[in-house]
C-alpha positions in Angstrom: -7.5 -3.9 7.9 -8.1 -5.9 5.1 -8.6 -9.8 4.3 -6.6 -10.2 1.0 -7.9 -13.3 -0.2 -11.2 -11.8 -0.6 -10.4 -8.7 -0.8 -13.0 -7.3 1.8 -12.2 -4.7 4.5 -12.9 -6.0 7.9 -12.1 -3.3 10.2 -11.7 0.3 9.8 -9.4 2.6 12.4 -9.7 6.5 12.5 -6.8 7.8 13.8 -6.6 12.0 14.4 -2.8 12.8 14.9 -3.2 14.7 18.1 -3.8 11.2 19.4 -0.4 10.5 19.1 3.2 12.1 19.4 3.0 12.8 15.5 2.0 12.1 12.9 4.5 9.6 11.8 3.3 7.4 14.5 -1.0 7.4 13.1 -0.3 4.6 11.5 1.2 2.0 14.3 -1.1 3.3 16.4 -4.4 2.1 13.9 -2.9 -1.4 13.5 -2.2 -1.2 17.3 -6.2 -1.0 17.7 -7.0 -3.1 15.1 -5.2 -6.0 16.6 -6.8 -5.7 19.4 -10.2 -5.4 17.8 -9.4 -8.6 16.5 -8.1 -10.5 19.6 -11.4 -9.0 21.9 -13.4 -10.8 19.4 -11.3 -14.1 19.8 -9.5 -14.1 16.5 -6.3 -15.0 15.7 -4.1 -13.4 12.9 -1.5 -15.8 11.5 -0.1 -13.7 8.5 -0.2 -10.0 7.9 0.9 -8.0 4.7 2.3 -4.4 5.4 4.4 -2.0 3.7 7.9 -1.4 5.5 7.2 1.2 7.9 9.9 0.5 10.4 8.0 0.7 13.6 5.3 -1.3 12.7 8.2 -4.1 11.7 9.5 -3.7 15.3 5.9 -3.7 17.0 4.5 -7.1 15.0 8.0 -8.7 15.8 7.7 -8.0 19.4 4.1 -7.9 20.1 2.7 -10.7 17.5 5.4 -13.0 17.5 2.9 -16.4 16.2 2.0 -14.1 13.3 3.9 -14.2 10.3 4.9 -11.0 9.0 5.1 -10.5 5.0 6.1 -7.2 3.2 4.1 -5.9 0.3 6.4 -6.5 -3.2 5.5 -3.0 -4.5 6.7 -1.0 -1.9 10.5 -3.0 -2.0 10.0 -2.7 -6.1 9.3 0.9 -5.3 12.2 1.9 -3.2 14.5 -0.7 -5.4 13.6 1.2 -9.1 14.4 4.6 -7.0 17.7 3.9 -6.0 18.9 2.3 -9.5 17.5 5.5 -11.7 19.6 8.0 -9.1 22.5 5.6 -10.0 21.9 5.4 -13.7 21.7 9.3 -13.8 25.8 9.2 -12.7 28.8 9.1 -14.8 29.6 6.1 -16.4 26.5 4.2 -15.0 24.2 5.0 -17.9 24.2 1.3 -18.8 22.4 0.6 -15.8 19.2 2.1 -17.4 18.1 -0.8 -19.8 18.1 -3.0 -16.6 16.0 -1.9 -14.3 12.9 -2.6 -15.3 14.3 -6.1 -15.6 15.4 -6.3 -12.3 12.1 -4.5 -10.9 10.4 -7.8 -12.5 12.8 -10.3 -11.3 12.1 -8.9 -8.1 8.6 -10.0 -8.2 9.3 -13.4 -9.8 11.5 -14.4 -7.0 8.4 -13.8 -4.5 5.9 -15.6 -7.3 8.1 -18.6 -8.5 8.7 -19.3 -4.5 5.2 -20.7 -3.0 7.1 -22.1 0.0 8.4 -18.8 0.8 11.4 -20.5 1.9 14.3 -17.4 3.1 17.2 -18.6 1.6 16.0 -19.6 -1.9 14.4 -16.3 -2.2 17.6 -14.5 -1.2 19.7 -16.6 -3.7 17.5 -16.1 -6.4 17.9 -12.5 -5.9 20.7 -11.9 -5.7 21.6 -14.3 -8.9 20.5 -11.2 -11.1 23.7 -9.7 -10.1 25.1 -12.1 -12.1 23.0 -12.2 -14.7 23.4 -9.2 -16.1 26.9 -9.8 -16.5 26.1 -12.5 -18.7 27.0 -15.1 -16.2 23.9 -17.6 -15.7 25.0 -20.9 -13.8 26.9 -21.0 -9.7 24.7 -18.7 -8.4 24.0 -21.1 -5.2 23.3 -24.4 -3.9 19.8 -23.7 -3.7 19.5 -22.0 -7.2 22.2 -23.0 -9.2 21.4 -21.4 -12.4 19.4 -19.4 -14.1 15.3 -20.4 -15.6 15.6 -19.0 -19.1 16.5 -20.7 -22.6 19.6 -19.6 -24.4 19.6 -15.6 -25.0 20.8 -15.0 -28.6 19.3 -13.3 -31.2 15.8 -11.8 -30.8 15.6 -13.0 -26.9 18.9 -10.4 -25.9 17.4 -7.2 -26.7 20.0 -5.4 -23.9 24.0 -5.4 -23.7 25.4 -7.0 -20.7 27.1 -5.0 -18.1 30.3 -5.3 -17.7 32.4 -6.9 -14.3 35.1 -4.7 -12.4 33.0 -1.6 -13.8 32.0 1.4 -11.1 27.9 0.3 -12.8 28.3 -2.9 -11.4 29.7 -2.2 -8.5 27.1 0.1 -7.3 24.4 -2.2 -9.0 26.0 -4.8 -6.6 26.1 -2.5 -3.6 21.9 -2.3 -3.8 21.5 -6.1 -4.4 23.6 -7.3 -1.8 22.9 -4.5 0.6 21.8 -5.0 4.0 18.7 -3.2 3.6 17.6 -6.1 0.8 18.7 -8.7 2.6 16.1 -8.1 5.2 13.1 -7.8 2.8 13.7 -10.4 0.5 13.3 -13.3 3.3 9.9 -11.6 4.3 8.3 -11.1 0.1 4.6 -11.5 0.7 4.4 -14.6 -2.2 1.1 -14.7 -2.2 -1.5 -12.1 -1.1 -0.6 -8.1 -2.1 -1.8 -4.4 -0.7 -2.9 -3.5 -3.8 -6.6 -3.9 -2.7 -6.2 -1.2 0.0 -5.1 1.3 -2.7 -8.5 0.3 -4.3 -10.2 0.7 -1.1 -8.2 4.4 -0.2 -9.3 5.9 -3.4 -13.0 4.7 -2.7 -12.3 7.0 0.6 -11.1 9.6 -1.5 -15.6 10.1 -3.0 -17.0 9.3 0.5 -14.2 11.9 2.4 -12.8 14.1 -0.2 -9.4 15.7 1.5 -10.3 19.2 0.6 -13.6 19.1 3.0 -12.8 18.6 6.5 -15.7 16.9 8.6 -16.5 16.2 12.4 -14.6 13.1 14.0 -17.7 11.2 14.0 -19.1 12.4 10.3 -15.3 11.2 9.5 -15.6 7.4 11.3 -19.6 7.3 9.0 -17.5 8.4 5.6 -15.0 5.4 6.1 -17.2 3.3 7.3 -19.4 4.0 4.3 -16.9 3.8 1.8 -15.7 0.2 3.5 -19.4 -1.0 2.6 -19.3 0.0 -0.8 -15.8 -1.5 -1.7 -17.1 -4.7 -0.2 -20.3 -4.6 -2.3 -18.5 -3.7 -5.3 -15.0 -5.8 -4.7 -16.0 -8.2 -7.2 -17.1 -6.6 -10.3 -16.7 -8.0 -13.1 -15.9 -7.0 -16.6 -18.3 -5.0 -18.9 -18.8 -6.5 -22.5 -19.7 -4.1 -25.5 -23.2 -4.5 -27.8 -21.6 -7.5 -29.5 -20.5 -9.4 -26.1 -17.1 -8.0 -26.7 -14.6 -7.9 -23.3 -14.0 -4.1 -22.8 -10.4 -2.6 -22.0 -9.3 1.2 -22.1 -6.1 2.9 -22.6 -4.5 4.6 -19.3 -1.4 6.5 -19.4 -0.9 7.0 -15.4 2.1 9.7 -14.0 4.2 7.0 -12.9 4.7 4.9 -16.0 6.1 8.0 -17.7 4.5 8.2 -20.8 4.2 4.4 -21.2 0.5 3.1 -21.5 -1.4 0.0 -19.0 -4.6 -1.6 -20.5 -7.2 -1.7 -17.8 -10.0 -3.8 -17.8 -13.7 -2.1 -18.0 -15.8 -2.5 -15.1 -19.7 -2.8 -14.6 -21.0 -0.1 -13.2 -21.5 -0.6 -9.2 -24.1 -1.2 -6.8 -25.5 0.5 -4.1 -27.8 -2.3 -1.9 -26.5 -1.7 1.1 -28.1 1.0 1.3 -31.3 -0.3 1.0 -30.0 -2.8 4.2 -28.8 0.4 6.2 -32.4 2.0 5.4 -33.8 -1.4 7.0 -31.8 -1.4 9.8 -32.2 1.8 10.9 -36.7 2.1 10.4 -36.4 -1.6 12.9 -34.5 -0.1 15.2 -36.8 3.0 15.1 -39.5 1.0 15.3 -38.6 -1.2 18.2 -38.4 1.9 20.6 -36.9 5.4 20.4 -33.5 5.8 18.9 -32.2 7.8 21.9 -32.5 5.1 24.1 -30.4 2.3 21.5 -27.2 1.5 22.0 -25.2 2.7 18.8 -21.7 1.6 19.4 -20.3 5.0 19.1 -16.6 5.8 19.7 -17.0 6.1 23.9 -14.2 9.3 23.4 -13.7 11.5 21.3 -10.4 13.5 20.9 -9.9 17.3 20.6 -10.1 19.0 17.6 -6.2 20.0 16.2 -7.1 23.7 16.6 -8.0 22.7 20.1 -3.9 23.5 21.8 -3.8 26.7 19.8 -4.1 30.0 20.9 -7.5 31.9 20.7 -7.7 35.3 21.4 -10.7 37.1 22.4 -12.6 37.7 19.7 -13.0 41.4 19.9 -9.1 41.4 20.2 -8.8 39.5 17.2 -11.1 41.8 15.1 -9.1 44.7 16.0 -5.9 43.6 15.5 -7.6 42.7 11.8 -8.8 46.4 11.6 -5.4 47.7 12.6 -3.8 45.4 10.2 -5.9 47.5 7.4 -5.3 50.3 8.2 -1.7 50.4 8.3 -1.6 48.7 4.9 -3.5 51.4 3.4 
């Protein structure tokens, strides 16, 4: 759990999937702790940002119904841009391509130019793109009547309009105006974004590398470790060069498909907290013996996920292997 306007993980959930019925349901079940985390210590969540996993939808609509519940723009943008390039790849729907990038941004300008977050202005400037890529720019509501932009001649129309009563803009118009968007668009996160936990997951990825597997509570350390350096570090700003220059670098990341991002160059980060860990740790020790402190600790601990399989007796198991050899050679 994450406070997005600073960008500073408060609370940190480990989850092992034998905990639950699979492992589809990990993730309910860590902002299902979390929560509670939160409410034990007497505060009160009035917005929260999450992707669209369906059963945490149902549980903050049924359990946190004070809470406003906003969806992250880059996972609707996601699913959106998937849908339109299996449609552009059909017959006769290759004019779709141009667009969607286009309507991928407009997508996100309907969240940003909407501070009030107000439902149906959101919804009608969405689905005003429908029209405006057949070239038709004014009656798209009583809330948003026409469209923002200047006259498009010239230089500022750089793709052909789609054309109406075509099977491309009828299956274009079958995503806009389907039901599934018409749920996320009232609930657009305007303001803060997920994009920080990203950050924060791929500061896990130094501290808990997936190809090492470690004990449940060296596990709970690794997070917890990596939470305190992305707070530490959250803020960095941006490295100059020998003449005070900004610095920015070239990416060219899987996604964009051969298309480049400029990223801005970081300082390099810092590590005090764990000079403050070392202090905390020699008081305590010095105050009385560690064994008798009381280190909040998970209280249980579950079963490894070998733990339900079968183990034979070891000697069984060797010569079964020896068998094994011997009958391939």
């Amino acid at each position: 759990m994450m406070d997005l306007d600073e960008s500073r993980v408060v609370d940190v959930q480990l989850v092992q999937s034998n905990e639950v019925k699979s492992s589809y349901h990990m993730e309910k079940e860590g902002l299902i702790r979390s929560v509670k985390t939160f409410s034990d210590a007497g505060i009160t969540i009035q917005k929260i940002v999450t992707d669209r996993h369906v059963q945490i939808l149902k549980w903050v609509r049924e359990n946190m119904p004070k809470t406003k519940h906003c969806v992250d723009i880059w996972h609707v943008a996601k699913g959106l841009k998937k849908k339109l390039t299996a449609i552009s790849k059909d017959k006769d729907c290759d004019a779709l391509t141009p667009w969607i990038k286009s309507i991928s941004n407009h997508l996100y300008w309907v969240a940003a130019s909407t501070p009030s977050a107000d439902p149906s202005l959101m919804m009608e400037k969405w689905q005003s793109v429908a029209n405006h890529v057949q070239n038709i720019h004014e009656g798209h509501g009583s809330l948003f009547e026409k469209c923002c932009h200047g006259d498009l001649s010239g230089r500022e129309r750089q793709k052909k309009w789609i054309k109406p009563a075509t099977k491309v803009s009828e299956r274009l118009d079958d995503v806009i105006l389907s039901n599934q968007m018409k749920k996320d668009i009232p609930m657009l996160s305007t303001g803060q974004q997920t994009s920080s936990i990203e950050a924060y997951h791929s500061v896990i990825n130094h501290f808990a590398p997936k190809m090492i597997g470690f004990s449940y509570h060296g596990m709970i350390c690794r997070l917890q470790l990596a939470a305190l350096h992305f707070n530490e570090n959250r803020s960095k700003l941006q490295a100059v060069d020998k003449d005070g220059v900004l610095r920015y670098r070239l990416e060219f990341p899987k996604y964009k498909k051969g298309e480049h991002i400029v990223r801005k160059v970081k300082v390099h980060s810092t590590f005090d907290y764990v000079e403050n860990l070392t202090e905390v740790v020699m008081s305590m020790a010095e105050r009385s013996s560690l064994a008798k402190q009381r280190i909040p600790i998970p209280p249980t601990v579950p079963p490894p996920l070998c733990h339900d399989f079968l183990h034979p007796d070891m000697s069984d198991a060797i010569a079964g292997m020896h068998s094994r050899f011997s009958m391939n050679f």
